[in-house]
C-alpha positions as a Markdown table, in Angstrom:
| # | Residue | x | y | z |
|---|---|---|---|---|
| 1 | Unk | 26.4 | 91.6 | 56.9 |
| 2 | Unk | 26.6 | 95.3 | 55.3 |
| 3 | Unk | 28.9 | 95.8 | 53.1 |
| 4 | Unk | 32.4 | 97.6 | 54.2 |
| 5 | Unk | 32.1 | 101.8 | 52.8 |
| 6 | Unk | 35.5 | 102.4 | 51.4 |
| 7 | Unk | 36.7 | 105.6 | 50.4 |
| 8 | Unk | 40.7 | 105.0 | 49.6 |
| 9 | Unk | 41.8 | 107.0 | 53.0 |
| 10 | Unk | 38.9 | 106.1 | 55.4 |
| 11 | Unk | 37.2 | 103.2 | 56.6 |
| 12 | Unk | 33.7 | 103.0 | 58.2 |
| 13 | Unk | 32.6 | 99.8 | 60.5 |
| 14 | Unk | 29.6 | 98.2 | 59.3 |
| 15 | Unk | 27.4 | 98.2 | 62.4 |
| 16 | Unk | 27.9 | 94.1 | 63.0 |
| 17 | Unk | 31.3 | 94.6 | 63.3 |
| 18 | Unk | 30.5 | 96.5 | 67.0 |
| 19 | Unk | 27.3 | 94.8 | 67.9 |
| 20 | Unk | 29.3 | 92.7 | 70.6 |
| 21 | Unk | 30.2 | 95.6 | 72.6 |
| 22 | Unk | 26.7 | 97.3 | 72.0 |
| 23 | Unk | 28.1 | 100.4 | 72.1 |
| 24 | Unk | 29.2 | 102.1 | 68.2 |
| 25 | Unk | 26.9 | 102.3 | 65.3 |
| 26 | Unk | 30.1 | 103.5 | 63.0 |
| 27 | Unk | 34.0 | 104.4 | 63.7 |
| 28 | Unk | 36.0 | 106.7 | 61.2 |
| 29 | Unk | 38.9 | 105.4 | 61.1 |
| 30 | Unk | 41.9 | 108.0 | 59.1 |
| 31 | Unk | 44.1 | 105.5 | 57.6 |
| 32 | Unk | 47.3 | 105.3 | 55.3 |
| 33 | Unk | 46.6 | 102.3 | 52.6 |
| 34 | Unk | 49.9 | 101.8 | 50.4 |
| 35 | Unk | 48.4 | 98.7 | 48.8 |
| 36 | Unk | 47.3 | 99.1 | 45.3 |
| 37 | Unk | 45.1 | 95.5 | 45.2 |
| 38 | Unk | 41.8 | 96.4 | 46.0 |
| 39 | Unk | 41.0 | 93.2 | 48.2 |
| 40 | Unk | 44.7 | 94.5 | 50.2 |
| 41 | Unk | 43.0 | 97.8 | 50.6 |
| 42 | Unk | 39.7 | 96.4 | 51.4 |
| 43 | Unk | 41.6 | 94.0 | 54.9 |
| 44 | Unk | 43.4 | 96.6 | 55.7 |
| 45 | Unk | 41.1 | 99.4 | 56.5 |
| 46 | Unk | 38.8 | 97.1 | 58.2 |
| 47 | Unk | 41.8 | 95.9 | 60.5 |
| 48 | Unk | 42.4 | 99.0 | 61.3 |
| 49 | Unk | 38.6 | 99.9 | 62.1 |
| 50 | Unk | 38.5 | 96.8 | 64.3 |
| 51 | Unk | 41.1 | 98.3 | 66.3 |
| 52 | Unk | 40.2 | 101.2 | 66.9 |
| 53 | Unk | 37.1 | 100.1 | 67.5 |
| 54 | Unk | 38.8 | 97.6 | 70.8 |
| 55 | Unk | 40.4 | 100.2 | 71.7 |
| 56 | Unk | 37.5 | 102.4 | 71.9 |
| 57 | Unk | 35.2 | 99.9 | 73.4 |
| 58 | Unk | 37.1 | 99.3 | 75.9 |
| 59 | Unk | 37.1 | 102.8 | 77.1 |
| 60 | Unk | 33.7 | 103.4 | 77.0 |
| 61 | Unk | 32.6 | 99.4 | 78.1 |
| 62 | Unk | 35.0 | 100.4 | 81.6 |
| 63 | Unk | 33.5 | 103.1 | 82.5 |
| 64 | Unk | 30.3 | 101.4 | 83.8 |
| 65 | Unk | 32.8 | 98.6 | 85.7 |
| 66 | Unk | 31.0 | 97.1 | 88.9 |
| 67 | Unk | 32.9 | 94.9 | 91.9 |
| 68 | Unk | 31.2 | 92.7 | 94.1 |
| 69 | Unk | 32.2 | 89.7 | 96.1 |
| 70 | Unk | 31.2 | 85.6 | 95.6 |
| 71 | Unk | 31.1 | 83.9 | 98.9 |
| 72 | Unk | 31.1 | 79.8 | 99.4 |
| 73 | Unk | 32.0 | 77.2 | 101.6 |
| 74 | Unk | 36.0 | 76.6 | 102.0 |
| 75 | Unk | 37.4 | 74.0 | 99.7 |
| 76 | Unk | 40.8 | 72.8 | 98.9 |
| 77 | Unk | 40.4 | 76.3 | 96.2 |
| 78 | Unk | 43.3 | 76.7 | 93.6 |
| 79 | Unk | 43.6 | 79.2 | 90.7 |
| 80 | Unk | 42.5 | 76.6 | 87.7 |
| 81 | Unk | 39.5 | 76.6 | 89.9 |
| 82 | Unk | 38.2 | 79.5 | 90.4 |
| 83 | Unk | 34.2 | 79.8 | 89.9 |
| 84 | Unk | 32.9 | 80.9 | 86.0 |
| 85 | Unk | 31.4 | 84.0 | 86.5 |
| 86 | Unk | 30.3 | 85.9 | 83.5 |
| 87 | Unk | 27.4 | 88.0 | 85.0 |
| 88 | Unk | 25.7 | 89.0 | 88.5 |
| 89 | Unk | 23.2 | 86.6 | 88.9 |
| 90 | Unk | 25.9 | 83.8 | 88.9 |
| 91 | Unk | 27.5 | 85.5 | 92.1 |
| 92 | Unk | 26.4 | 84.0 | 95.5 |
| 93 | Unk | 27.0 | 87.3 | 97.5 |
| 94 | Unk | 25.5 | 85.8 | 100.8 |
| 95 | Unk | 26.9 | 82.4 | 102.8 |
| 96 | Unk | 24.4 | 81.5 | 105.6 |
| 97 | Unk | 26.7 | 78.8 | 107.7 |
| 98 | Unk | 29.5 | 80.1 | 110.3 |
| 99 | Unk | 31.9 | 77.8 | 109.0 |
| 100 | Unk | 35.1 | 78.5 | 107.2 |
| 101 | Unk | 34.5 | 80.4 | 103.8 |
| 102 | Unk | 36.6 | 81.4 | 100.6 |
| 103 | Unk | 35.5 | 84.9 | 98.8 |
| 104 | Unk | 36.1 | 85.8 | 95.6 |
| 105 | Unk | 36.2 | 89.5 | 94.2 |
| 106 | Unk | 34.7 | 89.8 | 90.6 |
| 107 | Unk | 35.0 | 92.5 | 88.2 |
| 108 | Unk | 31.9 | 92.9 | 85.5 |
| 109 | Unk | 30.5 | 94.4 | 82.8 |
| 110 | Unk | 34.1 | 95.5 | 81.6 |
| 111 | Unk | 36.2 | 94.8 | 78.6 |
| 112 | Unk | 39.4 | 95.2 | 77.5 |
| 113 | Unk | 41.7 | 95.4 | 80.6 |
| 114 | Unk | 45.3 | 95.3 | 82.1 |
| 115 | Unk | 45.1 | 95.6 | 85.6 |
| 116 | Unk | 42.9 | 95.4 | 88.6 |
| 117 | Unk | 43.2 | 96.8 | 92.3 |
| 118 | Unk | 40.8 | 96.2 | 94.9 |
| 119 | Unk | 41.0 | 95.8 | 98.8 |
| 120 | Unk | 38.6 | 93.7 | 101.3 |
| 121 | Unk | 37.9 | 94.5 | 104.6 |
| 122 | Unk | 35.7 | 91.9 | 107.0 |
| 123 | Unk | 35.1 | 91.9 | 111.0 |
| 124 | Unk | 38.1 | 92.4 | 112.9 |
| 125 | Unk | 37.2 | 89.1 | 114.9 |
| 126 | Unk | 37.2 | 87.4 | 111.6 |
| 127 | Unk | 41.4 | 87.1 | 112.3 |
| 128 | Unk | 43.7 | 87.2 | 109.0 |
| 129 | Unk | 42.9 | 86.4 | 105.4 |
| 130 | Unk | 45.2 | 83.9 | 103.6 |
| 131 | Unk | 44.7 | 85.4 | 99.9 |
| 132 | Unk | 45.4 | 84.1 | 96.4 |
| 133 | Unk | 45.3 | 86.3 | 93.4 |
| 134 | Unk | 45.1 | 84.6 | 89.8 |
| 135 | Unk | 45.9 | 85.1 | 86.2 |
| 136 | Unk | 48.8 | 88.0 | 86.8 |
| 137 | Unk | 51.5 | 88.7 | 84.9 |
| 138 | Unk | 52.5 | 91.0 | 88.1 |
| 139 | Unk | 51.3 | 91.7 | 91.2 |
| 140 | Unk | 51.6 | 94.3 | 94.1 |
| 141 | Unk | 51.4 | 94.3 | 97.8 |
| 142 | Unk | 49.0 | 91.2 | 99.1 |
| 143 | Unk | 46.0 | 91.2 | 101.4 |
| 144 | Unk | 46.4 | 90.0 | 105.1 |
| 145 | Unk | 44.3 | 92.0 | 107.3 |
| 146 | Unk | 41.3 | 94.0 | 107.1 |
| 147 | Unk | 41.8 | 97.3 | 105.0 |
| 148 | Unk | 44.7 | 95.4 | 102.8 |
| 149 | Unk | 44.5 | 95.8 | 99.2 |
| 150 | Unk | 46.5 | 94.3 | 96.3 |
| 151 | Unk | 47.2 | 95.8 | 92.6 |
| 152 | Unk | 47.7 | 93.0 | 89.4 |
| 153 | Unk | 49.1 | 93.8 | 85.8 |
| 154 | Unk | 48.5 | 91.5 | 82.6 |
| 155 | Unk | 51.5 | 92.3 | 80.1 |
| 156 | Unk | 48.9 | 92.1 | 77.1 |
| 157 | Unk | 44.9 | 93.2 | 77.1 |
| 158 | Unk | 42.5 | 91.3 | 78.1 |
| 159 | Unk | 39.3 | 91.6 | 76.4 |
| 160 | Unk | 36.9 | 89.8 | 78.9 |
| 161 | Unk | 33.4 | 91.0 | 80.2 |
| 162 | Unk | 34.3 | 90.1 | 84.1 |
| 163 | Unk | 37.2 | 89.3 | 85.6 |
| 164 | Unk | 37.5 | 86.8 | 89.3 |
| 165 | Unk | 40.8 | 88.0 | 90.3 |
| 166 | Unk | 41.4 | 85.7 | 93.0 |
| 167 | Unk | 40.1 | 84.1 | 96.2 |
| 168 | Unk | 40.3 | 85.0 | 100.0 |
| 169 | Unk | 40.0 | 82.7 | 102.8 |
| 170 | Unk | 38.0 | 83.7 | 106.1 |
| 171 | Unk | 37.1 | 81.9 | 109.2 |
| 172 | Unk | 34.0 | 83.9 | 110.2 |
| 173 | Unk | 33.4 | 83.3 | 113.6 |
| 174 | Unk | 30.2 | 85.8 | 113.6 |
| 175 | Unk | 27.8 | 87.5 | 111.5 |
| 176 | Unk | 29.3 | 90.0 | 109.2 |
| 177 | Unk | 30.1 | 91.5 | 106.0 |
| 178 | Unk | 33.1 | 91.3 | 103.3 |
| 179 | Unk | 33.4 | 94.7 | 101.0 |
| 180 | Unk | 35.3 | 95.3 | 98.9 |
| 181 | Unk | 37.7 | 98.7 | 99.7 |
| 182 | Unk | 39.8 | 101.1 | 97.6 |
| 183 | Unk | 43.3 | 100.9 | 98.2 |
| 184 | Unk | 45.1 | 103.6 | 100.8 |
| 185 | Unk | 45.7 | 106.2 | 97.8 |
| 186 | Unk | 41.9 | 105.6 | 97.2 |
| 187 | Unk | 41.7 | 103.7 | 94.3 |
| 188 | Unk | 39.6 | 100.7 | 93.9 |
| 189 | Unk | 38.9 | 99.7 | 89.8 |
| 190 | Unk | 40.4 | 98.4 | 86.9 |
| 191 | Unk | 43.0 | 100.0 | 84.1 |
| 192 | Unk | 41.9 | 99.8 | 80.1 |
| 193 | Unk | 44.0 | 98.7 | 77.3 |
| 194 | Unk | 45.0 | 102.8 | 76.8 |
| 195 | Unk | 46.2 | 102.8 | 80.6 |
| 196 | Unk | 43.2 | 104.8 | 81.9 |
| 197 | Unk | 41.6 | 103.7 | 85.1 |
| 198 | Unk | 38.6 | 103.6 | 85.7 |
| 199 | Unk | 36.5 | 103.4 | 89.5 |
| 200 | Unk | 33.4 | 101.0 | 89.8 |
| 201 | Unk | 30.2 | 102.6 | 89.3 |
| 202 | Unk | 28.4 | 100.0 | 92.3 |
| 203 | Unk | 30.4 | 98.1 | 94.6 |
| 204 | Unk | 28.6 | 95.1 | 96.8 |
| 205 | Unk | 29.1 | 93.4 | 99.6 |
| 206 | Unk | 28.9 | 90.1 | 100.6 |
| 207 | Unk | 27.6 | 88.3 | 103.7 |
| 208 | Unk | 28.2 | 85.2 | 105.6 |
| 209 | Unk | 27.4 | 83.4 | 109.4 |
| 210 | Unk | 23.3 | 84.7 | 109.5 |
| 211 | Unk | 24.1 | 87.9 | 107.9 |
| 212 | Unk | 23.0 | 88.8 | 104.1 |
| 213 | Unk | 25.4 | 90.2 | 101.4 |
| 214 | Unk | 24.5 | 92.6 | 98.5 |
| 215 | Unk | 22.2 | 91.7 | 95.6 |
| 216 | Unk | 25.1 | 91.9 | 92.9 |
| 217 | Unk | 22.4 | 92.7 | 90.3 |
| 218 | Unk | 20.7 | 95.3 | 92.5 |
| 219 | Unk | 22.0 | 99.2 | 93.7 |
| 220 | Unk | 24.8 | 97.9 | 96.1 |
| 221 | Unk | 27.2 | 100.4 | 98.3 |
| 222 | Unk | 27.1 | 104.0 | 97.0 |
| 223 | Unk | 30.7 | 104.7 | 95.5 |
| 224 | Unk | 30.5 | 107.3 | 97.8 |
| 225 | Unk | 31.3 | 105.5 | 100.6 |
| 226 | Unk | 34.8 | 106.1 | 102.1 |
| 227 | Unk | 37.3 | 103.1 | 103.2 |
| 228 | Unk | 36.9 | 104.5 | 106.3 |
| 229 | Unk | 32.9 | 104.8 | 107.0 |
| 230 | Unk | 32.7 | 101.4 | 105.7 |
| 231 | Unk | 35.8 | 99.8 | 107.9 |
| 232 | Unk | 33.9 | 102.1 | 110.5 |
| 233 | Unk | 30.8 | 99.4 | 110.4 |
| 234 | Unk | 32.9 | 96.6 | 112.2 |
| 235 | Unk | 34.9 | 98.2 | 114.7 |
């Protein structure tokens, strides 16, 4: 590892230190050091470049935040077992039987959240959603019905690269699609540690009953696309 650059007021992050968000090669950091022991001196300015550097990453790691959905068969689903999804090619975005079917929306490539908001919408012949969201310190509104969102809150940052917020279930009596929506103010994405929100940059859809989702790793819906052109699709 390079050695730590101190000069007694500012700290510089070796480039190691980042390499896990990929996304700094060196942070200034101003910073107050009161302690005359050199070793003292040394910890502290590369605590406080390690914070600043989480807080930063997280900024700059949101802003490229992606939602999709994973589809599979119903099972007896509870929060302790939701599916481990780190990255898109673990997410089965397309379920090819007609029977009853739980869907999961996932958050990825982030880091370093506090809250998530998302909506789904699915065929109206579909009937109601029975929905479950996980992990929350607090939670708003629930989703029911086509075009229902929900809003969750953790009370400390988590500092995850994706994010299965909970699970949906759907009796598909059809072929269709499940997308995820923004919620009626229009905002679908995820808030850093610093409070800012950020949208997705893709969202993707999922498919069940004969008709095929959206490659997760692939271009997925344009962010363009308004709740209501894509609730438009299944009336």
């Amino acid at each position: 590892m390079n050695s730590v650059l101190i000069n007694p007021f500012v700290a510089v992050c070796p480039n190691e230190t980042l390499s896990a968000a990929g996304l700094f090669s060196k942070v200034p950091v101003e910073a107050t050091l009161v302690h005359k022991d050199g070793d003292k001196m040394i910890r502290a300015a590369v605590l406080a470049c390690l914070i600043s550097a989480m807080l930063a990453t997280s900024a700059l790691a949101n802003s490229g935040c992606k939602v999709a959905l994973h589809v599979e068969r119903h099972r007896n689903m509870s929060c302790s077992g939701l599916p481990g999804i780190e990255t898109c090619d673990a997410i089965n975005h397309t379920y090819s039987g007609c029977d009853d079917i739980d869907v999961f929306p996932v958050f990825y490539d982030i880091y370093g959240i506090t809250g998530a908001m998302v909506g789904l919408t699915w065929p109206d012949s579909w009937g109601s959603c029975a929905f479950t969201p996980c992990g929350f310190d607090f939670l708003i509104s629930d989703i029911v019905h086509p075009g229902d969102s929900f809003a969750g809150t953790w009370t400390a940052c988590q500092y995850i690269r994706s994010a299965v917020v909970g699970f949906g279930w759907l009796a598909p009596s059809s072929g269709g699609r499940i997308c995820p929506i923004a919620d009626p103010s229009g905002f679908m994405g995820v808030t850093d540690c610093e409070f800012v929100q950020f949208e997705p940059v893709a969202v993707f859809c999922a498919g069940a009953c004969g008709t095929d989702g959206d490659n997760p790793c692939g271009g997925g819906v344009s962010e363009e696309k308004t709740w209501g052109s894509i609730k438009s699709m299944y009336r």
